[in-house]
ZAVOLUM-446038 format. One record per residue (C-alpha): residue in three letters; x, y, z; chain; residue number from 1. Coordinates in steps of 0.1 Angstrom, whole numbers. Last residue first. Example, Ala and Ser with C-alpha at 12.3 -4.5 7.8 and 13.67 -1.06 7.14 Angstrom:
+------+-------+-------+-------+-------+-----+
| rest |  east | north |    up | kette |  nr |
+------+-------+-------+-------+-------+-----+
|  SER |   137 |   -11 |    71 |     A |   2 |
|  ALA |   123 |   -45 |    78 |     A |   1 |
+------+-------+-------+-------+-------+-----+
END
This chain:
+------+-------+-------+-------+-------+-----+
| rest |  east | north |    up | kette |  nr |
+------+-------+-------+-------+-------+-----+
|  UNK |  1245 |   772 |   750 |     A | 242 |
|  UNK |  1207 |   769 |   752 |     A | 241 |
|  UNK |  1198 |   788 |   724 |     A | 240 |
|  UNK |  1221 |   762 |   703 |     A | 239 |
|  UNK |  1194 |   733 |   716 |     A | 238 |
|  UNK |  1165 |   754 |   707 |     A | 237 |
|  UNK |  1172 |   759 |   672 |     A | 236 |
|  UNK |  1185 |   724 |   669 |     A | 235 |
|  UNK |  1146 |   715 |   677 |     A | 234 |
|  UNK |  1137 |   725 |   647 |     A | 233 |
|  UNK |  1134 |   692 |   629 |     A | 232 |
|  UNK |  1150 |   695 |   599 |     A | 231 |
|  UNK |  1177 |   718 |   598 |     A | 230 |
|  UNK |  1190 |   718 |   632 |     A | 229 |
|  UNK |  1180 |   681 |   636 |     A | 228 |
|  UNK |  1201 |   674 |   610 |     A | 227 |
|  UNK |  1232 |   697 |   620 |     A | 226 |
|  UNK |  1230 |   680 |   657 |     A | 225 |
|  UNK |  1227 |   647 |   642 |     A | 224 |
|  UNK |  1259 |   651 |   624 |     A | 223 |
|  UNK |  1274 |   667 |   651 |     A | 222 |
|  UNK |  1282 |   634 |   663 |     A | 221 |
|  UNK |  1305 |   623 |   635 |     A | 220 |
|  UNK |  1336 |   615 |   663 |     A | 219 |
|  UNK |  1311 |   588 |   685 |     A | 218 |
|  UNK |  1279 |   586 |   676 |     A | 217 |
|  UNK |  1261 |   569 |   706 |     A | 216 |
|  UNK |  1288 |   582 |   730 |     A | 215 |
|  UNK |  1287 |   616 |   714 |     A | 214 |
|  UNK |  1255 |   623 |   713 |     A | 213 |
|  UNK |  1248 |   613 |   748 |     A | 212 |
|  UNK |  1270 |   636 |   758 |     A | 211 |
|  UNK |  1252 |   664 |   737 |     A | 210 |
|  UNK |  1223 |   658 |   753 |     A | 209 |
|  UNK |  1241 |   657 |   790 |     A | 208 |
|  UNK |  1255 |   684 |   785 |     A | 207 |
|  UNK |  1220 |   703 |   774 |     A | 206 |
|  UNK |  1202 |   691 |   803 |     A | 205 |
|  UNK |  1228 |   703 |   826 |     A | 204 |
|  UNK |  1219 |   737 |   811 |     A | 203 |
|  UNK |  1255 |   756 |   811 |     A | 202 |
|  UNK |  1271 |   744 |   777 |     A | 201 |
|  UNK |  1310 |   757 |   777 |     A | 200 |
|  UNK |  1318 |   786 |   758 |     A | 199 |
|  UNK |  1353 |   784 |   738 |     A | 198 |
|  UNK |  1330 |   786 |   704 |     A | 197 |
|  UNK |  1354 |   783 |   674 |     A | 196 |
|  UNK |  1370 |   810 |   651 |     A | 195 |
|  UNK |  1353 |   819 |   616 |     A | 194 |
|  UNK |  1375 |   810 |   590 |     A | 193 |
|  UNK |  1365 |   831 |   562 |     A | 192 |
|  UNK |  1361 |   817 |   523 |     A | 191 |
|  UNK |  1360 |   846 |   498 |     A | 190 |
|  UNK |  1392 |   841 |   486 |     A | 189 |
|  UNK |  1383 |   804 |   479 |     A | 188 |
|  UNK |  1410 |   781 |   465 |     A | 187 |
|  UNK |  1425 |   766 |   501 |     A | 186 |
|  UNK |  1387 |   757 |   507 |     A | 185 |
|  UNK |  1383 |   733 |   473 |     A | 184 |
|  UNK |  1357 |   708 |   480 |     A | 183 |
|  UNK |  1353 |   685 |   450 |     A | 182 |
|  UNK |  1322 |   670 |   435 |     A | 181 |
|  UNK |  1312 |   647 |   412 |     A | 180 |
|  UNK |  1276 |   631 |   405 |     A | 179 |
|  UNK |  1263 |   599 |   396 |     A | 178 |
|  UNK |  1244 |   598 |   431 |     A | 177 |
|  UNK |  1274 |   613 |   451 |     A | 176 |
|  UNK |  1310 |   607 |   439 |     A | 175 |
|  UNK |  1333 |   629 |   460 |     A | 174 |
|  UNK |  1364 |   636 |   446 |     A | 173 |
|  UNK |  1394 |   641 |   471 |     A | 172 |
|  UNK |  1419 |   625 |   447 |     A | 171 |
|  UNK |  1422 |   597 |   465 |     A | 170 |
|  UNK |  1386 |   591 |   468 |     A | 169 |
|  UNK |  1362 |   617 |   490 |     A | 168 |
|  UNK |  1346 |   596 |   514 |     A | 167 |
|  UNK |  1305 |   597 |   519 |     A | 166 |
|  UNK |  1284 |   597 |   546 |     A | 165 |
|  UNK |  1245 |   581 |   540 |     A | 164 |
|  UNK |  1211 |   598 |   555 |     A | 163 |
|  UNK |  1203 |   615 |   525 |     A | 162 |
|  UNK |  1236 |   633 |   520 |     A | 161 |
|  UNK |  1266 |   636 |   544 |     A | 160 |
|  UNK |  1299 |   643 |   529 |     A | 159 |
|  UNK |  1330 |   636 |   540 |     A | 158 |
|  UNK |  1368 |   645 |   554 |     A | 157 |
|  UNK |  1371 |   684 |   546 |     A | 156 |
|  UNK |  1333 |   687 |   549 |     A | 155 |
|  UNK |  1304 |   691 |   529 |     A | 154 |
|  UNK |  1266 |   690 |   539 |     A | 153 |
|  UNK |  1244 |   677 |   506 |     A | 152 |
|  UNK |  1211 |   694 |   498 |     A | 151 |
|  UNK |  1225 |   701 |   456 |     A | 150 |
|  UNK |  1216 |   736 |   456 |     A | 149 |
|  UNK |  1214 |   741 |   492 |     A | 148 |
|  UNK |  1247 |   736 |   502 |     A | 147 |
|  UNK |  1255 |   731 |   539 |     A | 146 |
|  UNK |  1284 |   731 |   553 |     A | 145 |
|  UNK |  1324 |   736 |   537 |     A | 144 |
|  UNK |  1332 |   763 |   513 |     A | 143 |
|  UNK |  1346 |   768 |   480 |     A | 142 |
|  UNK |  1327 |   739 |   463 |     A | 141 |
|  UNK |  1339 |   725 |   435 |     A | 140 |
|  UNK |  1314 |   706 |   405 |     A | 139 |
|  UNK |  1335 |   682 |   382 |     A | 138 |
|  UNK |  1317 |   670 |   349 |     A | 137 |
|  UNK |  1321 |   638 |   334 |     A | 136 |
|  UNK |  1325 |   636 |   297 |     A | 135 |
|  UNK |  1363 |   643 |   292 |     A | 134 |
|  UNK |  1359 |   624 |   256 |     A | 133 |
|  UNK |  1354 |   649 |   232 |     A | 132 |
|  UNK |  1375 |   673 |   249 |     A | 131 |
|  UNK |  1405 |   650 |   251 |     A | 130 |
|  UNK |  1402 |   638 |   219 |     A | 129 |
|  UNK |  1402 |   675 |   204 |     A | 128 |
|  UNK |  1434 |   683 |   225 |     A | 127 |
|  UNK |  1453 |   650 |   212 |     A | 126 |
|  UNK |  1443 |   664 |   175 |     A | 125 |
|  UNK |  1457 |   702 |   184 |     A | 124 |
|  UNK |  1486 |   686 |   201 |     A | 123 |
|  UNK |  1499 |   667 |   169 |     A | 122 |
|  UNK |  1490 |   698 |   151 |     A | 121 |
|  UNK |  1512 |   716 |   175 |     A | 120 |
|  UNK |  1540 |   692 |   172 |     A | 119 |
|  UNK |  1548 |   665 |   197 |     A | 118 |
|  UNK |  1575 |   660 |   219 |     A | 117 |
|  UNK |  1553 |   658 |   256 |     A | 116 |
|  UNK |  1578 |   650 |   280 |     A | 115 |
|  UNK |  1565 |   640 |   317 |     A | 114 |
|  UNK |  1587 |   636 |   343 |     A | 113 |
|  UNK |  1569 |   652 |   369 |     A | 112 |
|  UNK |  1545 |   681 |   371 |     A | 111 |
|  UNK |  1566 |   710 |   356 |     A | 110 |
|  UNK |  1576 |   688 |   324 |     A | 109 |
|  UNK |  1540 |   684 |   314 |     A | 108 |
|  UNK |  1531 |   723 |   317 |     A | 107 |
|  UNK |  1565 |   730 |   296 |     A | 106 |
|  UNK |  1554 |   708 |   272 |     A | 105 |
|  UNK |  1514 |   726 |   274 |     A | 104 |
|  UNK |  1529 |   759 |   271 |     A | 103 |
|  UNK |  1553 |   753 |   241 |     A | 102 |
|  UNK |  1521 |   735 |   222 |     A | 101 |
|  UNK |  1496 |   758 |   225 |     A | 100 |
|  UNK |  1460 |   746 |   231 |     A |  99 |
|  UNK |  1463 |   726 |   260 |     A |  98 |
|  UNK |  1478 |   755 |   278 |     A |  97 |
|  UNK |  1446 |   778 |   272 |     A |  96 |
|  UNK |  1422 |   753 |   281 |     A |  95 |
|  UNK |  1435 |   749 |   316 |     A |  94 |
|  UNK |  1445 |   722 |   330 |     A |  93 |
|  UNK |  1443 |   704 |   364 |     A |  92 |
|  UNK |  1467 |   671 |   365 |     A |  91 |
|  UNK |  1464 |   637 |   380 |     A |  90 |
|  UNK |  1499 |   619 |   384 |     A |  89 |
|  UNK |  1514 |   582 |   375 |     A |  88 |
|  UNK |  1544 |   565 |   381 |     A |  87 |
|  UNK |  1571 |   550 |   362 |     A |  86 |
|  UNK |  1556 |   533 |   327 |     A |  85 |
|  UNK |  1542 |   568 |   321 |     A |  84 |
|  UNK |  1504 |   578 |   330 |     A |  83 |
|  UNK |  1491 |   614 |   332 |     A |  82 |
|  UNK |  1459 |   614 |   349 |     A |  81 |
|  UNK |  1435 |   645 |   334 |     A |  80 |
|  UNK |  1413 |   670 |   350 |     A |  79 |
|  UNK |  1401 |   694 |   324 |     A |  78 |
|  UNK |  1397 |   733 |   331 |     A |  77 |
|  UNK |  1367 |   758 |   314 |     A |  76 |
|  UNK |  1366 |   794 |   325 |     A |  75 |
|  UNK |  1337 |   805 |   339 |     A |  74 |
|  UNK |  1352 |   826 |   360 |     A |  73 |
|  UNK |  1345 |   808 |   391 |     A |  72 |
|  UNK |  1361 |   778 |   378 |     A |  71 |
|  UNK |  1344 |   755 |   350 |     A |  70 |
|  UNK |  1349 |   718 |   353 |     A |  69 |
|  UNK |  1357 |   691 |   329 |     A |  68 |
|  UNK |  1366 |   657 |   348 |     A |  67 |
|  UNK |  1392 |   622 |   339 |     A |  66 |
|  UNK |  1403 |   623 |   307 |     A |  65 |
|  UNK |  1431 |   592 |   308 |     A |  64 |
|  UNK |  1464 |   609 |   295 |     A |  63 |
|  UNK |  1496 |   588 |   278 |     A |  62 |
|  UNK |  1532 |   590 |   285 |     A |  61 |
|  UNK |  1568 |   589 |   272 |     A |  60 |
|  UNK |  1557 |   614 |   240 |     A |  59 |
|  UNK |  1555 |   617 |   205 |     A |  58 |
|  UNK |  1575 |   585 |   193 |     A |  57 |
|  UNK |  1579 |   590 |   155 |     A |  56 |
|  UNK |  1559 |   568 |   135 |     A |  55 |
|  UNK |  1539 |   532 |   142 |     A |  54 |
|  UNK |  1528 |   520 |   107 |     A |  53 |
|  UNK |  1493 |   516 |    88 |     A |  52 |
|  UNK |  1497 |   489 |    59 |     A |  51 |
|  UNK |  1497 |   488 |    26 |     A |  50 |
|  UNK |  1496 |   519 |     7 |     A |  49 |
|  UNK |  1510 |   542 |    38 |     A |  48 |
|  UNK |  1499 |   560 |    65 |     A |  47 |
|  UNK |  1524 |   565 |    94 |     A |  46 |
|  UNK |  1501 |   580 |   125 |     A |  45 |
|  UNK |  1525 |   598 |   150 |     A |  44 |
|  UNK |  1531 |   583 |   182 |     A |  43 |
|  UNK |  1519 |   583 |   219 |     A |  42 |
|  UNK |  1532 |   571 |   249 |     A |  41 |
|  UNK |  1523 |   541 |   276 |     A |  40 |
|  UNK |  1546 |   512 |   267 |     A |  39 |
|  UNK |  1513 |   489 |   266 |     A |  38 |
|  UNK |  1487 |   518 |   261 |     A |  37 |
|  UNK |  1504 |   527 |   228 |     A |  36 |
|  UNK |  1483 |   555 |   216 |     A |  35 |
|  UNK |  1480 |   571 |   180 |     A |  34 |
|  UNK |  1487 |   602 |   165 |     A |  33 |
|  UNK |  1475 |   628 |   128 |     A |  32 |
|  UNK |  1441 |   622 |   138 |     A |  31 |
|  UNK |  1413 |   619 |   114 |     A |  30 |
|  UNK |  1407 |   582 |   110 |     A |  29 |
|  UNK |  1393 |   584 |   146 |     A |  28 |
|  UNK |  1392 |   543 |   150 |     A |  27 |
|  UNK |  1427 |   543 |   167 |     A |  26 |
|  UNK |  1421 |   565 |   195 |     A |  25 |
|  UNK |  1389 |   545 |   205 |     A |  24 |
|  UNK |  1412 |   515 |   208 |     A |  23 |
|  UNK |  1442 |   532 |   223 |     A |  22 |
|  UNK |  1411 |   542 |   248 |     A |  21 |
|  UNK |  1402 |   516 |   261 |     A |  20 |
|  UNK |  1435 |   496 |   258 |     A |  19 |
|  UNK |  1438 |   522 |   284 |     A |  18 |
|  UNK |  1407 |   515 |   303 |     A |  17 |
|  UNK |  1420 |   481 |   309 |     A |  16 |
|  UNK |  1452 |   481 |   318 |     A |  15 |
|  UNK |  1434 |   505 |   344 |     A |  14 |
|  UNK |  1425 |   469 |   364 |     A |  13 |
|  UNK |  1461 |   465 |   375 |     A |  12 |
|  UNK |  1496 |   453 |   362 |     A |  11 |
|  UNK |  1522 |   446 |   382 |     A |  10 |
|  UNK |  1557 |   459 |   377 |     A |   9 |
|  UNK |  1584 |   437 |   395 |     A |   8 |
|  UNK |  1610 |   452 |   411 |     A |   7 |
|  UNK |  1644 |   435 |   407 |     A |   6 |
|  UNK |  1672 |   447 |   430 |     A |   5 |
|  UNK |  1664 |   424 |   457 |     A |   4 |
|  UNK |  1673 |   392 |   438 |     A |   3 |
|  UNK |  1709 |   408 |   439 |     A |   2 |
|  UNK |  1723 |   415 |   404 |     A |   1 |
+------+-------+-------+-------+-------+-----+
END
């Protein structure tokens, strides 16, 4: 074997939040299956006089509860990383194929290599520990501006709130002031895309504004332009003049 064959695996800082969890796993006497966070699967709980011993493997992954949102139907869907020793890959599920076991192996298999062997009561307990600890909650927005509820301007790349732009995270979830968001266009049936002005400015004063804009702000300029628009008045004006 050529020294170029061998990959090494490192670890990273979600070692951690598995161990986490195998941890908090373990202490629900209730459940029926455990966690291995080292090999990443699960396995069914052995009970016997002496000791407690590792069962049947269940599965050749584990699942880190991310989010719980509600669609626009009200119906509730959990955003969960699957993790395997190869790779890893965050889902959206439904609460109707984590609760049957057929639909929720075939769901795992869809998305990557991802084999969930378990039983349906073996599900129904992974399924309670999943609600019980998917404590964040995801809000989507289904279109891009302003939204008054939470006074924060969306956009495909960032968010603008208070003065401060934010980055979605590889996921494209915005954290915002201990809150979570996630802008969902491509979702929206109701979302129109209105086609752009082609109409030049005319007022010289108004090129050269919006010039002077752009130099000082570069790419984000119309930033201040939606600020002022809002909270100044003077946007009013400005788009008048085009």
């Amino acid at each position: 074997m050529k020294e170029n064959d061998v990959k090494s695996v490192k670890t990273n800082g979600g070692d951690g939040i598995y161990l986490f969890w195998e941890v908090k796993m373990g202490m629900e006497i209730e459940l029926t299956i455990l966690m291995n966070s080292t090999d990443r699967y699960y396995y069914e709980k052995v009970d016997t006089k002496q000791k407690q011993t590792e069962g049947e493997r269940l599965s050749n992954f584990i699942i880190e509860p991310l989010f719980v949102m509600e669609d626009s139907y009200k119906r509730v869907k959990y955003i969960l990383k699957f993790v395997s020793n190869v790779y890893s890959k965050v889902v959206e599920i439904d609460g109707e194929t984590l609760a049957i076991n057929s639909s929720f192996k075939k769901f795992c298999m869809s998305y990557g290599m991802f084999n969930w062997r378990g039983k349906q009561h073996q599900l129904d307990d992974l399924a309670e520990f999943i609600m019980a600890n998917t404590t964040k909650k995801l809000t989507t927005k289904t279109y891009s501006g302003f939204n008054s509820s939470e006074k924060i301007w969306f956009f495909p790349t960032h968010a603008y709130f208070k003065g401060n732009i934010y980055f979605p995270d590889k996921d494209d979830i915005f954290e915002i002031n201990n809150h979570y968001y996630k802008l969902e266009l491509d979702k929206d049936d109701d979302y129109v895309a209105y086609p752009p002005i082609m109409a030049s400015p005319t007022k010289p004063s108004v090129t050269k504004f919006v010039s002077d804009l752009k130099k000082l702000y570069g790419n984000y300029f119309y930033l201040t332009c939606l600020w002022q628009t809002k909270n100044v008045g003077y946007g009013t004006s400005f788009m008048h003049g085009l």
